[in-house]
mmCIF file of the N, C-alpha and C atoms, coordinates in Angstrom:
data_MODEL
# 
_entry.id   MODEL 
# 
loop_
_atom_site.group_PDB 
_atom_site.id 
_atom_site.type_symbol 
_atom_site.label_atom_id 
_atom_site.label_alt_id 
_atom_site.label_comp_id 
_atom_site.label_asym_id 
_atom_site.label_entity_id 
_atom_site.label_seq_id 
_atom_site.pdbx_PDB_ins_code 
_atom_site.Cartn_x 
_atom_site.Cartn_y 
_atom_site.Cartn_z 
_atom_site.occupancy 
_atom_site.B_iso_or_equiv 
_atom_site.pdbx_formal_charge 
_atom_site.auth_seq_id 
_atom_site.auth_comp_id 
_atom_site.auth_asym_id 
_atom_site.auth_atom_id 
_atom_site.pdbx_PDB_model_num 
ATOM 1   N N  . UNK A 1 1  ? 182.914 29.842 65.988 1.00 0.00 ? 1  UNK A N  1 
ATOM 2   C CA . UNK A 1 1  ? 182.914 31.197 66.500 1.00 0.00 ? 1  UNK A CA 1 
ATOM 3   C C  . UNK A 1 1  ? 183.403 31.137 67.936 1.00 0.00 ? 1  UNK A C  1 
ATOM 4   N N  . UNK A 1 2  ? 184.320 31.785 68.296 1.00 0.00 ? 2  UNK A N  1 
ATOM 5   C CA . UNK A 1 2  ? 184.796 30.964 69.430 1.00 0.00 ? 2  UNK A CA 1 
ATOM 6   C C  . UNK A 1 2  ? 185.093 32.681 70.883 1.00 0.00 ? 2  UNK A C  1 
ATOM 7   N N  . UNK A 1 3  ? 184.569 33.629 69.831 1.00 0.00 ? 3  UNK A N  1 
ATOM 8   C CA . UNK A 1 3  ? 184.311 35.142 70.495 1.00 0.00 ? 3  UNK A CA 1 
ATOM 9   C C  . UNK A 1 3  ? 182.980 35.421 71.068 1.00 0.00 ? 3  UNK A C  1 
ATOM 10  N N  . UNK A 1 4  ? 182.325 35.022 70.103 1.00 0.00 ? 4  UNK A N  1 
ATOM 11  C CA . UNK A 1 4  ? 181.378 35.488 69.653 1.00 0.00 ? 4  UNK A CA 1 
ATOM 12  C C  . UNK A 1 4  ? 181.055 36.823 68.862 1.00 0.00 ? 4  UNK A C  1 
ATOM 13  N N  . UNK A 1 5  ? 179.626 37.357 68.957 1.00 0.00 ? 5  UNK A N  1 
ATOM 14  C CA . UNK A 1 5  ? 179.253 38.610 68.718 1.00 0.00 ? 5  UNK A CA 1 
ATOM 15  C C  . UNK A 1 5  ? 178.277 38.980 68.836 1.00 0.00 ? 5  UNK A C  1 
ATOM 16  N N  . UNK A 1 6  ? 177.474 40.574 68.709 1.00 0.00 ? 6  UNK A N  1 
ATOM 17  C CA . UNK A 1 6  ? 176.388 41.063 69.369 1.00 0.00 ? 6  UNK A CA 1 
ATOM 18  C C  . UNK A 1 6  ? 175.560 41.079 68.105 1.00 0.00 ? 6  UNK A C  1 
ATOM 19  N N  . UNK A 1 7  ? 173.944 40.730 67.981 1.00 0.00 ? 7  UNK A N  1 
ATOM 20  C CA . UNK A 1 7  ? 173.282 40.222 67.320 1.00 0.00 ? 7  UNK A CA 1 
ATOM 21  C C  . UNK A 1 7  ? 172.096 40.812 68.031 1.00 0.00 ? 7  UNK A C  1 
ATOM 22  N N  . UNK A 1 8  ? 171.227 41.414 67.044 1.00 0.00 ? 8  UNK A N  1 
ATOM 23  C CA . UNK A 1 8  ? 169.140 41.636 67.769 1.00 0.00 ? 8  UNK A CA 1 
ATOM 24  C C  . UNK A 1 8  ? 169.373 40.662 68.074 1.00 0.00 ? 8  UNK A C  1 
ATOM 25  N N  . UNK A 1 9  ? 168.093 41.387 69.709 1.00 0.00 ? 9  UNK A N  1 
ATOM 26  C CA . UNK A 1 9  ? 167.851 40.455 70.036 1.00 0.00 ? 9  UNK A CA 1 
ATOM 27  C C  . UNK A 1 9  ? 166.079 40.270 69.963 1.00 0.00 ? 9  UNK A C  1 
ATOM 28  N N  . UNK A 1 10 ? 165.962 39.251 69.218 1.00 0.00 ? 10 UNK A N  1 
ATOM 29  C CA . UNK A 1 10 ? 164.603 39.045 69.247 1.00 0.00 ? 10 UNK A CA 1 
ATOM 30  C C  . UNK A 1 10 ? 163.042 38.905 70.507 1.00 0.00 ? 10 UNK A C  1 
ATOM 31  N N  . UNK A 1 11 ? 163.918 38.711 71.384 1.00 0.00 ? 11 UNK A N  1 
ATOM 32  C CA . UNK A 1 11 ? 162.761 38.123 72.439 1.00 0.00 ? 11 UNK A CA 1 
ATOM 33  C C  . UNK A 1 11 ? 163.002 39.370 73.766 1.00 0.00 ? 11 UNK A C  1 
ATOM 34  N N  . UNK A 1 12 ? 164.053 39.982 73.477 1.00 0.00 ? 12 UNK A N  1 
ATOM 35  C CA . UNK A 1 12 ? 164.752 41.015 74.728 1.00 0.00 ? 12 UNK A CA 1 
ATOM 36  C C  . UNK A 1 12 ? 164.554 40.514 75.910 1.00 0.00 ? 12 UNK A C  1 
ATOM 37  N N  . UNK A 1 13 ? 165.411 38.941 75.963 1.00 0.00 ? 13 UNK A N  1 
ATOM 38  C CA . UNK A 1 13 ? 165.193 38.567 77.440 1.00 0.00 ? 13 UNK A CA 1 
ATOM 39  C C  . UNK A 1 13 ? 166.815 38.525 77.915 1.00 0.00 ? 13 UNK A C  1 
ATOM 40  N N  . UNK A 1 14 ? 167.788 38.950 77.247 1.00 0.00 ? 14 UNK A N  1 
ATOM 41  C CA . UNK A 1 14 ? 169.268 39.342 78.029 1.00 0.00 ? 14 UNK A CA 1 
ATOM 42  C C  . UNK A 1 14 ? 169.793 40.432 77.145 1.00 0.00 ? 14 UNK A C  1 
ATOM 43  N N  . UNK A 1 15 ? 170.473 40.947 78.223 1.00 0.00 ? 15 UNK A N  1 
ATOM 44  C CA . UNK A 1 15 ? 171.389 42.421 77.468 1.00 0.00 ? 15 UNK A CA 1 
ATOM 45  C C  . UNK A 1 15 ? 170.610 43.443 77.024 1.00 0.00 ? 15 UNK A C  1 
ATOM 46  N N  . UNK A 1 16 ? 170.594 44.603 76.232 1.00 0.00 ? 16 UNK A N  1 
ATOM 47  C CA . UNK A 1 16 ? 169.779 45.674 76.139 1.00 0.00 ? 16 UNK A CA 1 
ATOM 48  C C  . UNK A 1 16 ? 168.650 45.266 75.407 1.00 0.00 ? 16 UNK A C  1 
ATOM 49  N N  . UNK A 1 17 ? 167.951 45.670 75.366 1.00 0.00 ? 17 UNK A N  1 
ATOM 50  C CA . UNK A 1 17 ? 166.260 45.725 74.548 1.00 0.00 ? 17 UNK A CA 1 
ATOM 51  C C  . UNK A 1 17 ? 166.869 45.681 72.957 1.00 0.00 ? 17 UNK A C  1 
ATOM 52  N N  . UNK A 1 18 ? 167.777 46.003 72.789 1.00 0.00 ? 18 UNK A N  1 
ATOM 53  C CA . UNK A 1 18 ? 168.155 45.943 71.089 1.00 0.00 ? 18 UNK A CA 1 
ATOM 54  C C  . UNK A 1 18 ? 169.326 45.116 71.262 1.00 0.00 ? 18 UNK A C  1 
ATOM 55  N N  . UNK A 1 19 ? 169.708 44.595 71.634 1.00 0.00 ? 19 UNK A N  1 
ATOM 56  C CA . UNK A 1 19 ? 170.628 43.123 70.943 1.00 0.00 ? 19 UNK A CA 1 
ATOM 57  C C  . UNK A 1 19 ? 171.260 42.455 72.314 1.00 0.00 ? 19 UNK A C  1 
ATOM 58  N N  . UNK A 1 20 ? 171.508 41.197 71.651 1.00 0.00 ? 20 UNK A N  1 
ATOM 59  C CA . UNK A 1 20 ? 172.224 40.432 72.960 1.00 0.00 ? 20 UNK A CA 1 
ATOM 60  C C  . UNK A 1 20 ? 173.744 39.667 72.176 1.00 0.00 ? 20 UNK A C  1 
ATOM 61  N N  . UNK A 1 21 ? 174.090 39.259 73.230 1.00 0.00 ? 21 UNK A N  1 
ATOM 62  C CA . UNK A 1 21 ? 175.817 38.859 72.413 1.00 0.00 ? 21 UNK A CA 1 
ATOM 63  C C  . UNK A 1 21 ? 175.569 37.066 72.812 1.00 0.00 ? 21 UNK A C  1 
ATOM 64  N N  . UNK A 1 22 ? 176.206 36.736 71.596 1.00 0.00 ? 22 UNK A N  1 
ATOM 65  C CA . UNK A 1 22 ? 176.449 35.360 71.449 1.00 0.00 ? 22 UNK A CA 1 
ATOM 66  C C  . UNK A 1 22 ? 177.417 35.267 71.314 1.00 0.00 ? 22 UNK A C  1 
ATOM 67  N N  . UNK A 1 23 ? 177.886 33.680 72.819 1.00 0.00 ? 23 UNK A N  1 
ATOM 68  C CA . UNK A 1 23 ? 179.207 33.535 73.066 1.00 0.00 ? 23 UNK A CA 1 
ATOM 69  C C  . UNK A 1 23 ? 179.884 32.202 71.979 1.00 0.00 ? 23 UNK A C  1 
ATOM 70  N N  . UNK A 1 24 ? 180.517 31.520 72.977 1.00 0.00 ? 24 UNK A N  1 
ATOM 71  C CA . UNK A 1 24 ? 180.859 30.061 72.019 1.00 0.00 ? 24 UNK A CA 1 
ATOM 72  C C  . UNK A 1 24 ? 180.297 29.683 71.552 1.00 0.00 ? 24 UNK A C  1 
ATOM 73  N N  . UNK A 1 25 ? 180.196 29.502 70.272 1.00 0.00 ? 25 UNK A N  1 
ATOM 74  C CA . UNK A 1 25 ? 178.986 28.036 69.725 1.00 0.00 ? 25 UNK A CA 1 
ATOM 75  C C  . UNK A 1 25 ? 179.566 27.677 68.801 1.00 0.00 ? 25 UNK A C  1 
ATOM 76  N N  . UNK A 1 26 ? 179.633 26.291 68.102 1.00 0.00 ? 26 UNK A N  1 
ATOM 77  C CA . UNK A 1 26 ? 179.224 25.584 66.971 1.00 0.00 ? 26 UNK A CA 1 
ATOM 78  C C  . UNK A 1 26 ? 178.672 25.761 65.794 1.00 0.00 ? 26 UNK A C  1 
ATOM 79  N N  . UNK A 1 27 ? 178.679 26.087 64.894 1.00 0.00 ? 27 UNK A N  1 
ATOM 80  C CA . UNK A 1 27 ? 177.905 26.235 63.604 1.00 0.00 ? 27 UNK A CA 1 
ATOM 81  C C  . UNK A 1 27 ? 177.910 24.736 63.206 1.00 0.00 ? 27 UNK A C  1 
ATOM 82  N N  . UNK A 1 28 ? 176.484 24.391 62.925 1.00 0.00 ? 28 UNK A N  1 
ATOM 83  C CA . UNK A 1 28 ? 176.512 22.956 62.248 1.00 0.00 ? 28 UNK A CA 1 
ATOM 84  C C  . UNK A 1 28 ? 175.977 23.076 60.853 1.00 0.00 ? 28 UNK A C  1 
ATOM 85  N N  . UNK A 1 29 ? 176.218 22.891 59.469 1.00 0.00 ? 29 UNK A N  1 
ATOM 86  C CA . UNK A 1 29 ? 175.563 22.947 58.419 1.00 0.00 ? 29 UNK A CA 1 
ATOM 87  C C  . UNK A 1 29 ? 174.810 21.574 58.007 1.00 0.00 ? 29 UNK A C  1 
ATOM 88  N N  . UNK A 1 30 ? 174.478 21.752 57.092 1.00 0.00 ? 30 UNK A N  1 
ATOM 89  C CA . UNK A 1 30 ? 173.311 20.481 56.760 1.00 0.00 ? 30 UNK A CA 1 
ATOM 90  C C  . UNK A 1 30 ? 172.301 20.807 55.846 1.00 0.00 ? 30 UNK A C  1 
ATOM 91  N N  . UNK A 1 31 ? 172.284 19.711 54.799 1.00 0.00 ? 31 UNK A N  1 
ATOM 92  C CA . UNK A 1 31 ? 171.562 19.827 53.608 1.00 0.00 ? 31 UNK A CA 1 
ATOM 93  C C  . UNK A 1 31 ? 169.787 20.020 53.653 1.00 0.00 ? 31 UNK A C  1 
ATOM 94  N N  . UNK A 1 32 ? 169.129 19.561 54.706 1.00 0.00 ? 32 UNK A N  1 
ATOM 95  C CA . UNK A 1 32 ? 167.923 19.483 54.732 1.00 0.00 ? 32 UNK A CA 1 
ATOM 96  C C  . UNK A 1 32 ? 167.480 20.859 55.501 1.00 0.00 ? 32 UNK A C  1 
ATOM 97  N N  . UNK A 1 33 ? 167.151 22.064 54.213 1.00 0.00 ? 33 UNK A N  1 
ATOM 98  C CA . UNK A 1 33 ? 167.084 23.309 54.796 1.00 0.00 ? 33 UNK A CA 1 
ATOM 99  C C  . UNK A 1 33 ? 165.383 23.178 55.652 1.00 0.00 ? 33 UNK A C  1 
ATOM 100 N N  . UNK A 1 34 ? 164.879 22.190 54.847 1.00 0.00 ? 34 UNK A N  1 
ATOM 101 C CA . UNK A 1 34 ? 163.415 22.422 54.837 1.00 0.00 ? 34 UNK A CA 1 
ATOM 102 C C  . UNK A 1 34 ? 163.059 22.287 56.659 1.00 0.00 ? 34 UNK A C  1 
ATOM 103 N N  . UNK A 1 35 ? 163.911 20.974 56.881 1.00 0.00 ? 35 UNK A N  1 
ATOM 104 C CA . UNK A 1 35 ? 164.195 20.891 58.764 1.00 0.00 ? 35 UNK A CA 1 
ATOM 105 C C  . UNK A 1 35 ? 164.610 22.006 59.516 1.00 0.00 ? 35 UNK A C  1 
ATOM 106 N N  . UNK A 1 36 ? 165.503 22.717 59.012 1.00 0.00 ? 36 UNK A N  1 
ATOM 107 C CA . UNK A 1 36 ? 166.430 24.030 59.407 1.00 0.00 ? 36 UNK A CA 1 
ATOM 108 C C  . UNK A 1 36 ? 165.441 24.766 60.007 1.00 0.00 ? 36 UNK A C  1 
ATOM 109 N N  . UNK A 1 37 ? 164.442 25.358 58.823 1.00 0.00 ? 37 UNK A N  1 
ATOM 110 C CA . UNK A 1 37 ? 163.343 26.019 58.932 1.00 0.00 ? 37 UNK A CA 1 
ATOM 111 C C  . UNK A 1 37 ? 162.548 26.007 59.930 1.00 0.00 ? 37 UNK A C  1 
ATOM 112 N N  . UNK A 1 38 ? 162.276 24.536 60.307 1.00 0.00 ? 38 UNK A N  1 
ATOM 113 C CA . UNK A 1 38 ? 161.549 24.162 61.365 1.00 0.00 ? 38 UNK A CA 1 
ATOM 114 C C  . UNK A 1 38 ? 161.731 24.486 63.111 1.00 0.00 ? 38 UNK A C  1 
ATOM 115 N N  . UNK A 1 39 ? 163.166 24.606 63.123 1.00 0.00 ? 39 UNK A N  1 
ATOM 116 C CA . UNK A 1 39 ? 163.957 24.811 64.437 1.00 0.00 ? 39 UNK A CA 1 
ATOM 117 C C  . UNK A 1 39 ? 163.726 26.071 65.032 1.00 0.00 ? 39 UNK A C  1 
ATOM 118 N N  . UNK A 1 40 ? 163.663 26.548 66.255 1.00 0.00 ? 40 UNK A N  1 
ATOM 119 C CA . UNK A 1 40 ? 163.826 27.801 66.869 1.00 0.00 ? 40 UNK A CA 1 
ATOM 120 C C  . UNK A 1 40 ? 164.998 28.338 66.246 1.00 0.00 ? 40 UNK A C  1 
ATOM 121 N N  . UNK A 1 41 ? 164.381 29.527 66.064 1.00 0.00 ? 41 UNK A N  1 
ATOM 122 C CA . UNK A 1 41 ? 165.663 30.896 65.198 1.00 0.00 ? 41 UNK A CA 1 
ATOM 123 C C  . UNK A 1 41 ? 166.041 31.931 65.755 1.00 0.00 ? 41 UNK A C  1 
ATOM 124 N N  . UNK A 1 42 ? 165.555 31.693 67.679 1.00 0.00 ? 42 UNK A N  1 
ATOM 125 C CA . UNK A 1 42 ? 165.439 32.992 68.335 1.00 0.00 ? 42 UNK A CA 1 
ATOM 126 C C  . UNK A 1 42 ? 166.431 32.369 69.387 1.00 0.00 ? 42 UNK A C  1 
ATOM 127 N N  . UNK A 1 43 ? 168.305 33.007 69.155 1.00 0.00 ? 43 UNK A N  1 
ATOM 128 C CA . UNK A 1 43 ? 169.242 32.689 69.595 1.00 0.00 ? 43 UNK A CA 1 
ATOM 129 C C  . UNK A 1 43 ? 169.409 33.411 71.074 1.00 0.00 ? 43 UNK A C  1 
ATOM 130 N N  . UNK A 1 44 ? 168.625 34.421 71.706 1.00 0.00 ? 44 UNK A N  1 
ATOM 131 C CA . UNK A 1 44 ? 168.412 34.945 72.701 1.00 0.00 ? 44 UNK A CA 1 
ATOM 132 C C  . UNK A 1 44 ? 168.606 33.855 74.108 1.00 0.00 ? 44 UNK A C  1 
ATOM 133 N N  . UNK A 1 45 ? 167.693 33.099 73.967 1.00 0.00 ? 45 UNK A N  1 
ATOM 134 C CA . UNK A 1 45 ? 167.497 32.255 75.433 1.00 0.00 ? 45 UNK A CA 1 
ATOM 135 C C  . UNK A 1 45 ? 168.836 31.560 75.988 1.00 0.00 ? 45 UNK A C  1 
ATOM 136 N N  . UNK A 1 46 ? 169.789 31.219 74.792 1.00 0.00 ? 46 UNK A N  1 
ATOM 137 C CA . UNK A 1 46 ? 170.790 30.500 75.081 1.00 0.00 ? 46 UNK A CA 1 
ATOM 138 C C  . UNK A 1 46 ? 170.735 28.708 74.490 1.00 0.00 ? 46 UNK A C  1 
ATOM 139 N N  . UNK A 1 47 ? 169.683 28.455 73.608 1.00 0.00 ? 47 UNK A N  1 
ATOM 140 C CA . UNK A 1 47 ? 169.395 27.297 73.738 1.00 0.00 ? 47 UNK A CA 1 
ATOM 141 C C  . UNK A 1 47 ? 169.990 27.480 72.286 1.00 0.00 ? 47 UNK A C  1 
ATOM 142 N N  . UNK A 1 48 ? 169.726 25.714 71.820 1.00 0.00 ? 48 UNK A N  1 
ATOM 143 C CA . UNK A 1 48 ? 170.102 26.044 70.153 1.00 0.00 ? 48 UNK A CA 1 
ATOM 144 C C  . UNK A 1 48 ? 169.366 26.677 69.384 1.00 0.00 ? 48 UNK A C  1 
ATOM 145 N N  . UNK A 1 49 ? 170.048 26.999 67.793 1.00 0.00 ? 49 UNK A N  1 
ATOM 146 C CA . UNK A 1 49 ? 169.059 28.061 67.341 1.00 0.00 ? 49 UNK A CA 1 
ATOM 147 C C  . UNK A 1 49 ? 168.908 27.694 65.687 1.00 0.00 ? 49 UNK A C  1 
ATOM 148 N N  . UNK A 1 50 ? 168.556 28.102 65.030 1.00 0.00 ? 50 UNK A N  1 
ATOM 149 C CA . UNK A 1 50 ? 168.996 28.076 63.195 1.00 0.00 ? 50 UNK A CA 1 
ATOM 150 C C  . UNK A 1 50 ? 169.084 29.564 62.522 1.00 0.00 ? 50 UNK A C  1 
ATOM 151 N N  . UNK A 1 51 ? 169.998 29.844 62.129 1.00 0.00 ? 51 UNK A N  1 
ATOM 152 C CA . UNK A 1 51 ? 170.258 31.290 62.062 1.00 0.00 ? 51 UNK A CA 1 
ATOM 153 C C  . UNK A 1 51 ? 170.981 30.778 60.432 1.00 0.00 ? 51 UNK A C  1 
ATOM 154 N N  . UNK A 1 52 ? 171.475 32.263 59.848 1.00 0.00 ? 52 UNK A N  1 
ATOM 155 C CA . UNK A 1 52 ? 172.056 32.434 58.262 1.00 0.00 ? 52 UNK A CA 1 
ATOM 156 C C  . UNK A 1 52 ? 173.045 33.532 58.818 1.00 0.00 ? 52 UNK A C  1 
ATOM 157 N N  . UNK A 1 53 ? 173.726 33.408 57.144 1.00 0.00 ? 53 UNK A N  1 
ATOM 158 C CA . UNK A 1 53 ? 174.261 34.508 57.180 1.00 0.00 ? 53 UNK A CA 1 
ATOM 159 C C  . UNK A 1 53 ? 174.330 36.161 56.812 1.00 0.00 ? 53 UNK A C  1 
ATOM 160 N N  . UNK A 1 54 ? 174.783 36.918 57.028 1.00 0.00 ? 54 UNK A N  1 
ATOM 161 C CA . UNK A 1 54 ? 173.978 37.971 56.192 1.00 0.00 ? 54 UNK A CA 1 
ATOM 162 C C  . UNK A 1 54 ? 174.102 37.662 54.741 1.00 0.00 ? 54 UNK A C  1 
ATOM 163 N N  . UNK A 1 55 ? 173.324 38.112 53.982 1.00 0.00 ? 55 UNK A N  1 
ATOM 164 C CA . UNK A 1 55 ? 173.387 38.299 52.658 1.00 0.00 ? 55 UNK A CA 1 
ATOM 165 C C  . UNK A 1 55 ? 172.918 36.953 52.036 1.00 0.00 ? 55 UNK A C  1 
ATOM 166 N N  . UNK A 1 56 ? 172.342 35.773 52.555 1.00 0.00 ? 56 UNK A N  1 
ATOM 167 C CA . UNK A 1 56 ? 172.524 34.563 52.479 1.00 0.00 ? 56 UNK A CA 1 
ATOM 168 C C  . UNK A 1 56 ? 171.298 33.833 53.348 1.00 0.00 ? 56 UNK A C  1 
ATOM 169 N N  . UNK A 1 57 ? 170.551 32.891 52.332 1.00 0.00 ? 57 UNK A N  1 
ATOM 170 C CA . UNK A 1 57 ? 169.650 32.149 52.818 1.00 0.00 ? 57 UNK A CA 1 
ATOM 171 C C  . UNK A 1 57 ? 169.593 31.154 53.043 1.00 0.00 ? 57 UNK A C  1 
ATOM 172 N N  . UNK A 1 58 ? 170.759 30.445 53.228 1.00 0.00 ? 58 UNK A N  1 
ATOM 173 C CA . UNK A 1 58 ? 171.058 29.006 53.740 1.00 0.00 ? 58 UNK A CA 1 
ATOM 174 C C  . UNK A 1 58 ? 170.440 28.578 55.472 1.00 0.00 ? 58 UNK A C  1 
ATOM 175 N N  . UNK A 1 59 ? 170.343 28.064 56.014 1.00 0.00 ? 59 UNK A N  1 
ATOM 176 C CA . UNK A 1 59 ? 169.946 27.917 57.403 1.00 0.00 ? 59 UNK A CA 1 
ATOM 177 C C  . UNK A 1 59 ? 171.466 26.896 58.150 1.00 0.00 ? 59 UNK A C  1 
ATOM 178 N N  . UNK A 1 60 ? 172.060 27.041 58.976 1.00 0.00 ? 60 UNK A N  1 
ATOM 179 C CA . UNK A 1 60 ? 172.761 26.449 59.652 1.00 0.00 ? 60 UNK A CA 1 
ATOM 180 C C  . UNK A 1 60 ? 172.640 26.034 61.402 1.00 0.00 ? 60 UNK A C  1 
ATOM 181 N N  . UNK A 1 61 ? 172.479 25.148 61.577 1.00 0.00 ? 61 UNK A N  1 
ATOM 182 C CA . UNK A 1 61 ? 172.484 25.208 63.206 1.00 0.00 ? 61 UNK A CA 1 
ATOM 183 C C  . UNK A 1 61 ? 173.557 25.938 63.990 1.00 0.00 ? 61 UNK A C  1 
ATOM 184 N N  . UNK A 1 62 ? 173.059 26.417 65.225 1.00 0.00 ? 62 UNK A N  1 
ATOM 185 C CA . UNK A 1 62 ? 174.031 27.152 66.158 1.00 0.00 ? 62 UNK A CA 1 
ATOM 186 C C  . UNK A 1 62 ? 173.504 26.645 67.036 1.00 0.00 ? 62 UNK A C  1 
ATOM 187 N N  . UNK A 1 63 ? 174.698 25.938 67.890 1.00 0.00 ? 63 UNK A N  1 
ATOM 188 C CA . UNK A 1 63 ? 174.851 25.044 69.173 1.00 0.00 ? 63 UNK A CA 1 
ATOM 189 C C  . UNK A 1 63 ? 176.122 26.115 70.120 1.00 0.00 ? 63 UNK A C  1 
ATOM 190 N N  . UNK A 1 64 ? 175.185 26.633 71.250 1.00 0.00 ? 64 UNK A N  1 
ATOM 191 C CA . UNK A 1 64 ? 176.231 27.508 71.926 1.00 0.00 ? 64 UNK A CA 1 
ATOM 192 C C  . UNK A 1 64 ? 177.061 26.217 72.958 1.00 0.00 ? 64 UNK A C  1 
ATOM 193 N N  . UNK A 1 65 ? 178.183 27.024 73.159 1.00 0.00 ? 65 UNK A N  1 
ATOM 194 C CA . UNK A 1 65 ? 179.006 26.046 73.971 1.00 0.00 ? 65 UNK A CA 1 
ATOM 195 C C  . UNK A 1 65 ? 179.283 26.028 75.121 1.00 0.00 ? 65 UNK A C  1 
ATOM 196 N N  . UNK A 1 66 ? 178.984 27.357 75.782 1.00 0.00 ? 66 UNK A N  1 
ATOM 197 C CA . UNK A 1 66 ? 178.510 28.130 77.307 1.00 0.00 ? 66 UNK A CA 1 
ATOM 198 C C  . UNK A 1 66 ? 178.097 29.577 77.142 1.00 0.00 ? 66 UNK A C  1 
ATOM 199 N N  . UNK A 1 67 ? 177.533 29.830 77.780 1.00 0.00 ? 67 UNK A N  1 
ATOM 200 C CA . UNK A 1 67 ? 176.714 31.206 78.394 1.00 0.00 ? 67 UNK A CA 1 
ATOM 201 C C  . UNK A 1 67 ? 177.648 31.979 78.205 1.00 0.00 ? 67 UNK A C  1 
ATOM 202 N N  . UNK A 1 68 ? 177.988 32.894 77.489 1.00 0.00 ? 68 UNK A N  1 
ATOM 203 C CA . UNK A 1 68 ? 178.708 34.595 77.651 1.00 0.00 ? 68 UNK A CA 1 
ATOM 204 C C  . UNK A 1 68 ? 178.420 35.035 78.626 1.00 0.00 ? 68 UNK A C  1 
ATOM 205 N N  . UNK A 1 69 ? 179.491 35.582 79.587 1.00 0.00 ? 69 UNK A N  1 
ATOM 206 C CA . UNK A 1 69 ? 179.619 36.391 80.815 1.00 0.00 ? 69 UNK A CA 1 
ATOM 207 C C  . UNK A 1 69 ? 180.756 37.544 80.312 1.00 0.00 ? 69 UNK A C  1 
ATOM 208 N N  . UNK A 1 70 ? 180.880 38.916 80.394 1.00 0.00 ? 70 UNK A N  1 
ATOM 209 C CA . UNK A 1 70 ? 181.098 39.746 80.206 1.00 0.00 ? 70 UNK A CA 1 
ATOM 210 C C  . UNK A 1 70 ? 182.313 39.602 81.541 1.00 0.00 ? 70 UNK A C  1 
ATOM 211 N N  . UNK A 1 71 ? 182.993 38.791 82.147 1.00 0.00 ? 71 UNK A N  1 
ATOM 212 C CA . UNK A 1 71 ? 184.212 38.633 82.578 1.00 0.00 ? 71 UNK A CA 1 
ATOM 213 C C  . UNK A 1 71 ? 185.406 38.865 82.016 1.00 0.00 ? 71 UNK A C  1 
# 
């Protein structure tokens, strides 16, 4: 994902009280969902996260690649 896009935001600690935008990151996939599960899923802070897709219950890692600045 190399745009990103605007996504709830769960924790409302950047951008409006209802969603924040996620910049560069990585999608990493990987068979061991049960670990997936285990990971922070709250992509807000900027740190890594485990998120899906819509419609879809797979878990994938998201590794951002720098901070979104609205520059």
């Amino acid at each position: 994902m190399y745009g990103g896009f605007w996504v709830p935001n769960k924790a409302h600690a950047i951008g409006s009280a209802n969603e924040f935008h996620v910049g560069p990151h990585i999608m990493i996939i990987g068979p061991d969902q049960k670990m997936l599960r285990a990971l922070n899923q709250d992509g807000s802070k900027g740190a890594p996260y485990a998120n899906h897709l819509s419609g879809h219950s797979e878990l994938f890692l998201v590794t951002p690649i720098r901070q979104w600045d609205e520059r």
